[in-house]
NUZAVO-985395 format. One record per residue: residue number from 1; residue in one letter; x, y, z of N, C-alpha, C in turn. Coordinates in Angstrom, 1 decimal, padded with zeros to 4 digits. Layout:
# residues N
@n: NUM, res: A, nxx: X, nyy: Y, nzz: Z, caxx: X, cayy: Y, cazz: Z, cxx: X, cyy: Y, czz: Z
...
***
This chain:
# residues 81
@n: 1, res: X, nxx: 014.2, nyy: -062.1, nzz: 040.9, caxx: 014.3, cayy: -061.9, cazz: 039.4, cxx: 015.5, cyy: -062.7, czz: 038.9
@n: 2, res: X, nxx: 015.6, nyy: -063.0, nzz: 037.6, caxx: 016.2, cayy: -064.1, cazz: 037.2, cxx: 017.4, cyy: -063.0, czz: 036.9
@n: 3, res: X, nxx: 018.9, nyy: -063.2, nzz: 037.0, caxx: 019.7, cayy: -062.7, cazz: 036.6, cxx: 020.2, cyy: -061.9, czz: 035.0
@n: 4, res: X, nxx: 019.4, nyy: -063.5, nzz: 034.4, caxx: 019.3, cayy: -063.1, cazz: 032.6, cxx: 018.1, cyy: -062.1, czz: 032.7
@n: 5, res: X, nxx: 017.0, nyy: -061.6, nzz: 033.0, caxx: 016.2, cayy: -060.9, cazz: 032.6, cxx: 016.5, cyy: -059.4, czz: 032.6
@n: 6, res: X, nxx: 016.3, nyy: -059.3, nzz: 031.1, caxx: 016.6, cayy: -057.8, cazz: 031.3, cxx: 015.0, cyy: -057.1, czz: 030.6
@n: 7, res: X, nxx: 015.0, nyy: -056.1, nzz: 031.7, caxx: 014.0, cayy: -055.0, cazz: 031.1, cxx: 013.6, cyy: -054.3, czz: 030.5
@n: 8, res: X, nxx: 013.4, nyy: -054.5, nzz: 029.0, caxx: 013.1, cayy: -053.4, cazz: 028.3, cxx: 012.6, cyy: -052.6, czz: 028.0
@n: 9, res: X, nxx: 012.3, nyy: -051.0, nzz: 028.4, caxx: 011.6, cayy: -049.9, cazz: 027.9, cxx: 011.7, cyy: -049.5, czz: 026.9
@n: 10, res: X, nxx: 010.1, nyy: -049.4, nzz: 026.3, caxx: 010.6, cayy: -048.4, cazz: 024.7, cxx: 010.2, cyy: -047.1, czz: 025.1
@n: 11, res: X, nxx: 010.6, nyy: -046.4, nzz: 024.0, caxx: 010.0, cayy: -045.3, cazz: 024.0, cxx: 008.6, cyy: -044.5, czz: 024.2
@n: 12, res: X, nxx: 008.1, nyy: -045.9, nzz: 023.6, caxx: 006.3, cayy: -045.3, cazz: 023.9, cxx: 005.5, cyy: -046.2, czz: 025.0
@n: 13, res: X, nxx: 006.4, nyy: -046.6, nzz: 025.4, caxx: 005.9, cayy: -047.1, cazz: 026.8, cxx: 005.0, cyy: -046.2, czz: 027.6
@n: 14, res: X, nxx: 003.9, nyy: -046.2, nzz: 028.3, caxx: 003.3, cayy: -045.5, cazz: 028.8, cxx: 002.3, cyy: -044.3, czz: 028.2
@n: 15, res: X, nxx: 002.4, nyy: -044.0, nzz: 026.9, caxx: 001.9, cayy: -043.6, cazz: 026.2, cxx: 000.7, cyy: -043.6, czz: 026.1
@n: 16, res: X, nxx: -000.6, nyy: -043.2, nzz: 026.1, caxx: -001.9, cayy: -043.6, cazz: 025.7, cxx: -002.1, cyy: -044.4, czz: 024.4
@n: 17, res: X, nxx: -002.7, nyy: -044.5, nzz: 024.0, caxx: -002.9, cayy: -045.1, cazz: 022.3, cxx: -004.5, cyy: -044.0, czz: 022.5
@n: 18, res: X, nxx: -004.4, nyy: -043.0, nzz: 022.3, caxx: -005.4, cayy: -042.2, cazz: 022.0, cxx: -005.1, cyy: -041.0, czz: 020.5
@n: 19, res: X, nxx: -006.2, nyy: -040.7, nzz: 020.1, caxx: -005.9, cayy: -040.0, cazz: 018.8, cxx: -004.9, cyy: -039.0, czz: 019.1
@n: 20, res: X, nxx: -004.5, nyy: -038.2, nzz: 018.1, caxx: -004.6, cayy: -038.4, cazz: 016.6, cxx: -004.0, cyy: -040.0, czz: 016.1
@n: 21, res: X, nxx: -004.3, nyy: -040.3, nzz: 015.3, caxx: -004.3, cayy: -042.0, cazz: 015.2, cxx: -003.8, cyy: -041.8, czz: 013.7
@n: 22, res: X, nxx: -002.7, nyy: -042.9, nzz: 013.0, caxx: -001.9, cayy: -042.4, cazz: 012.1, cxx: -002.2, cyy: -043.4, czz: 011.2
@n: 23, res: X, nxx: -002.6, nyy: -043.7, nzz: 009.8, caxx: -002.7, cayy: -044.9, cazz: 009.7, cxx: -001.2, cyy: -045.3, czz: 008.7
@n: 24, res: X, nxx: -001.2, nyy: -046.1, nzz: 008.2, caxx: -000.2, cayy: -047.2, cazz: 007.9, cxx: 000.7, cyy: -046.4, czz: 006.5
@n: 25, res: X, nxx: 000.2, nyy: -045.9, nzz: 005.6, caxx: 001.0, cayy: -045.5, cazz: 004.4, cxx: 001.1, cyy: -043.8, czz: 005.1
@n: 26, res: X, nxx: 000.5, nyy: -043.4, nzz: 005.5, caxx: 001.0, cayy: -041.5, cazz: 006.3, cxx: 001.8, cyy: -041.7, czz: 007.1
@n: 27, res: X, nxx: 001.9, nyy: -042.8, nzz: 008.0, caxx: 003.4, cayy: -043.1, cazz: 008.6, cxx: 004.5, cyy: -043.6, czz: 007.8
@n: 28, res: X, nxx: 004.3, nyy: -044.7, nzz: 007.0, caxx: 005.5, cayy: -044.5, cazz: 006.4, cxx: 005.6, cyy: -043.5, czz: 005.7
@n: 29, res: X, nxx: 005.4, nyy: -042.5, nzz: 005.2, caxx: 005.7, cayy: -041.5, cazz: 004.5, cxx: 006.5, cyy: -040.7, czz: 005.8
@n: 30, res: X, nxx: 006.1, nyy: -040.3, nzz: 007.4, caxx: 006.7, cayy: -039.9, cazz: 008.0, cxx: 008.3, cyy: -040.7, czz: 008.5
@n: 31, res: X, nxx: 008.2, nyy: -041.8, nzz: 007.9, caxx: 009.4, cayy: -042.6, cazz: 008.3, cxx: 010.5, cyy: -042.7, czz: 007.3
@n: 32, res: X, nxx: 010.0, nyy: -041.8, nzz: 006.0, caxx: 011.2, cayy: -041.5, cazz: 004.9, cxx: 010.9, cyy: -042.9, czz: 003.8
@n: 33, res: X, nxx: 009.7, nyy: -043.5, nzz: 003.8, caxx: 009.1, cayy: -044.3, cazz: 003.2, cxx: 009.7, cyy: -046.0, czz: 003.1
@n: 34, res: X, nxx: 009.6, nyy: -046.4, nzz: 004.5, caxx: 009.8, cayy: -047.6, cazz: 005.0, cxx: 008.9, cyy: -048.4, czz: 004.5
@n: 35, res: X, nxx: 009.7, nyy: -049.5, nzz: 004.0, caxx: 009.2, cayy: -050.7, cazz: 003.1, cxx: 008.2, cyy: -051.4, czz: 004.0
@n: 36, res: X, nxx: 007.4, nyy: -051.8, nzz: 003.8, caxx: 006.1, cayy: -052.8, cazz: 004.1, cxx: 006.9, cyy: -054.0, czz: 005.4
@n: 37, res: X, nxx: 007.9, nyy: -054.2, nzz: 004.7, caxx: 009.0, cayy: -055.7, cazz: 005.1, cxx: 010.0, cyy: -055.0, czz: 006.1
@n: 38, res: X, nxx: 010.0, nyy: -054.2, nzz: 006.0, caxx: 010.9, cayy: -053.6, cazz: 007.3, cxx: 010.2, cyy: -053.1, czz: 008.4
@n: 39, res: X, nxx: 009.2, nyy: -052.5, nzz: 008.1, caxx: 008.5, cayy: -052.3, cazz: 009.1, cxx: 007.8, cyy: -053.3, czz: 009.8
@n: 40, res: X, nxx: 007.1, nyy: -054.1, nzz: 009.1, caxx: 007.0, cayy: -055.4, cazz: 010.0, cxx: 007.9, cyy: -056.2, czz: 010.8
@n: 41, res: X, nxx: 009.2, nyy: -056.5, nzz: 010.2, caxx: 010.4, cayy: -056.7, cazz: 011.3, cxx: 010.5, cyy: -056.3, czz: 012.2
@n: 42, res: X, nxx: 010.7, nyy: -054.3, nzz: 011.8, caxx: 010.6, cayy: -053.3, cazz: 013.1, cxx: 009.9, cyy: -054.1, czz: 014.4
@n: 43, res: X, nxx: 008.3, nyy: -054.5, nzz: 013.5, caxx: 007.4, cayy: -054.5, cazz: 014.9, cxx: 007.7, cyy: -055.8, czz: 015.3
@n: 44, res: X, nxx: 007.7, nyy: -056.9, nzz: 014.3, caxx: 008.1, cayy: -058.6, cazz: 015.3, cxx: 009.1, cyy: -058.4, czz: 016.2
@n: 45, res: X, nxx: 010.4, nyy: -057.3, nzz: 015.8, caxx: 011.2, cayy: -057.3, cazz: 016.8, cxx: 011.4, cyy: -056.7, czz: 018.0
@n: 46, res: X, nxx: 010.3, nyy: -056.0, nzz: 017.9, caxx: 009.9, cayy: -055.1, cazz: 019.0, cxx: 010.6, cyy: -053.5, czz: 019.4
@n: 47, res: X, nxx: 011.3, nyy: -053.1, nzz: 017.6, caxx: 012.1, cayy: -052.1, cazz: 017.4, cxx: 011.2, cyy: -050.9, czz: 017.5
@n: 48, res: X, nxx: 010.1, nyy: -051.4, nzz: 016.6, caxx: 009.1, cayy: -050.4, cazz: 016.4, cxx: 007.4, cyy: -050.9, czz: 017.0
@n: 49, res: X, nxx: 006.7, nyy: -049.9, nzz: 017.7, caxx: 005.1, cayy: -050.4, cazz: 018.5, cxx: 004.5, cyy: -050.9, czz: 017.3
@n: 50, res: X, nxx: 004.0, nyy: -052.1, nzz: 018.0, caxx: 002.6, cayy: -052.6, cazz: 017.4, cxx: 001.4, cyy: -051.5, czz: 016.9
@n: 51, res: X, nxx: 000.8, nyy: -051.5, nzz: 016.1, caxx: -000.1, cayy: -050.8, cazz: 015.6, cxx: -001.6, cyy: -051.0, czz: 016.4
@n: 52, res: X, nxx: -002.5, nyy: -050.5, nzz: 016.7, caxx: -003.9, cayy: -050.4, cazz: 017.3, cxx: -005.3, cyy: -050.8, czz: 016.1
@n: 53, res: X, nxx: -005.6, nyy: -052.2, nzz: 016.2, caxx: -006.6, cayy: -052.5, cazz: 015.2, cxx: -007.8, cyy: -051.7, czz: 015.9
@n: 54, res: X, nxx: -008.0, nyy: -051.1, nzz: 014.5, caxx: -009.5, cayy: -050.2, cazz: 014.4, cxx: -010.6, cyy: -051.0, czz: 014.0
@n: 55, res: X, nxx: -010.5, nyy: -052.0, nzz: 013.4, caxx: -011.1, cayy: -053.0, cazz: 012.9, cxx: -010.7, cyy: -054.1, czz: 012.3
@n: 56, res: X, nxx: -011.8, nyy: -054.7, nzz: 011.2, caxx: -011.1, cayy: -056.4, cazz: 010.8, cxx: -010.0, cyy: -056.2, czz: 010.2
@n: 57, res: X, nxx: -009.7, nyy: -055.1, nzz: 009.2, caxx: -009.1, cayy: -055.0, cazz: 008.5, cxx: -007.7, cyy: -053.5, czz: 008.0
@n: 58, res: X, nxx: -008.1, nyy: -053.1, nzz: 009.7, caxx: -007.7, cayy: -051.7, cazz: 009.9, cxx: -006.6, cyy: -051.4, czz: 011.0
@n: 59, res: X, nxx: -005.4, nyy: -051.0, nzz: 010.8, caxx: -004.8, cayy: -050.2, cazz: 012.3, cxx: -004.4, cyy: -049.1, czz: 011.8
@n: 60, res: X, nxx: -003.8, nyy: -048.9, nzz: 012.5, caxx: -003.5, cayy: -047.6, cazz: 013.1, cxx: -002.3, cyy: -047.3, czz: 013.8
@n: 61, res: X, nxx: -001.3, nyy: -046.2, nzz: 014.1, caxx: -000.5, cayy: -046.1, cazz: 015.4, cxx: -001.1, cyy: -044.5, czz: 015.7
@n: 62, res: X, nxx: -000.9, nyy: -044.5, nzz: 017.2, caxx: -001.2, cayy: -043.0, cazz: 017.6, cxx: 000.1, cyy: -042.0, czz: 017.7
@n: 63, res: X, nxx: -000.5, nyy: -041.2, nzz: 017.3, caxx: 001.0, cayy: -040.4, cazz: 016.9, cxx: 001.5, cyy: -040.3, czz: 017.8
@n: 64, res: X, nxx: 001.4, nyy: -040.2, nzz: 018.9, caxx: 002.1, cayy: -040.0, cazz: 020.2, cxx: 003.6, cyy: -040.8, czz: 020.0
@n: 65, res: X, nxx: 003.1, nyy: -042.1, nzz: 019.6, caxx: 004.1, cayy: -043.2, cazz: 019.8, cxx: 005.4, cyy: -043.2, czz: 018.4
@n: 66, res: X, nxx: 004.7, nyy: -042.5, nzz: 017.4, caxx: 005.6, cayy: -042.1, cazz: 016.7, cxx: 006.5, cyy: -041.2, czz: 016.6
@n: 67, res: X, nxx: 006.2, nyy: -040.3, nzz: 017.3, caxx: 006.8, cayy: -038.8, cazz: 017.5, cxx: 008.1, cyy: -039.4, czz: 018.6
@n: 68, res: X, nxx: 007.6, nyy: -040.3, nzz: 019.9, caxx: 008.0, cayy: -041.0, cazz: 020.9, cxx: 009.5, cyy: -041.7, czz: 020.2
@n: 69, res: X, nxx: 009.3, nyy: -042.6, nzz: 019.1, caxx: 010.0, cayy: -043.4, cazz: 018.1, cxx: 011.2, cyy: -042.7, czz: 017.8
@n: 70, res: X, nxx: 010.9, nyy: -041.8, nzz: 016.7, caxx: 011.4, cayy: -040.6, cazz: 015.9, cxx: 012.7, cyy: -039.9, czz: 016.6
@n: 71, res: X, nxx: 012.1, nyy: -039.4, nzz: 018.0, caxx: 012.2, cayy: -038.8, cazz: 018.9, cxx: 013.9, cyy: -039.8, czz: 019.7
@n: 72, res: X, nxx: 013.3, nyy: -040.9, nzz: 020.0, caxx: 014.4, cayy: -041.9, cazz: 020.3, cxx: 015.2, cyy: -042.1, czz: 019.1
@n: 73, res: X, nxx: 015.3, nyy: -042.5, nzz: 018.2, caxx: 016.1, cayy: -042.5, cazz: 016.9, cxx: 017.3, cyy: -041.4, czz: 017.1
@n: 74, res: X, nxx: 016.4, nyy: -040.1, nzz: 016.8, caxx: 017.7, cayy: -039.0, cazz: 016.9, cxx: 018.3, cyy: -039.0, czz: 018.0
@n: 75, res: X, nxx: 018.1, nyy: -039.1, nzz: 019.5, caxx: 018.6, cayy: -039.4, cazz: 020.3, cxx: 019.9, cyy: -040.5, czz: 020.0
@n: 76, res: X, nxx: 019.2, nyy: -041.2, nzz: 019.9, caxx: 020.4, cayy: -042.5, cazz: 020.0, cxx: 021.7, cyy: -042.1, czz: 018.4
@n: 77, res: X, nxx: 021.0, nyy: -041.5, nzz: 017.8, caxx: 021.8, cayy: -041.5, cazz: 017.0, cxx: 023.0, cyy: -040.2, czz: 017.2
@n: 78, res: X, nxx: 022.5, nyy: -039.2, nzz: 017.8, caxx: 023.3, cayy: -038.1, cazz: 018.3, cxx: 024.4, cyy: -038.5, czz: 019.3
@n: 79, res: X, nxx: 024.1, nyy: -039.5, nzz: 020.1, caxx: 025.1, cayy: -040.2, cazz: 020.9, cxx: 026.0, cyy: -041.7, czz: 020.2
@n: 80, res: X, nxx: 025.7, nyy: -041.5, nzz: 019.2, caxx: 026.2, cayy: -042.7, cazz: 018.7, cxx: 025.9, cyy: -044.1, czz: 018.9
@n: 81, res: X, nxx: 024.7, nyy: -043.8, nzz: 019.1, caxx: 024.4, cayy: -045.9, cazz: 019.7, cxx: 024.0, cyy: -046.4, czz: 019.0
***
């Protein structure tokens, strides 16, 4: 293994992507109503999971991985990180 590579686990690593399945504006309402543009960041940067296309024009995240999210947030924030 290369010395620079570092591993990163998220939170919803290992997770299923099985229902309940959340779609896009009921999550940001659970995220304190995260702008369109930040959440996409979130996901390019790999802060926040990619969402689950349900179709051409449809995703989704499963709540699992949000609760997962959420869940890491207050953590890190209770320790200061």
């Amino acid at each position: 293994m290369n010395n620079r590579t570092k591993i990163v686990t998220k939170p919803w690593d290992g997770i299923p992507a099985r229902p309940p399945m959340v779609r896009k504006k009921p999550m940001q309402k659970q995220l304190g109503g995260v702008p369109d543009s930040t959440l996409h960041d979130w996901i390019r940067n790999g802060v926040f999971p990619m969402p689950v296309n349900l179709g051409p024009r449809m995703v989704a995240w499963p709540q699992a991985w949000i609760d997962a999210w959420l869940q890491d947030r207050a953590t890190r924030q209770e320790k200061g990180l």
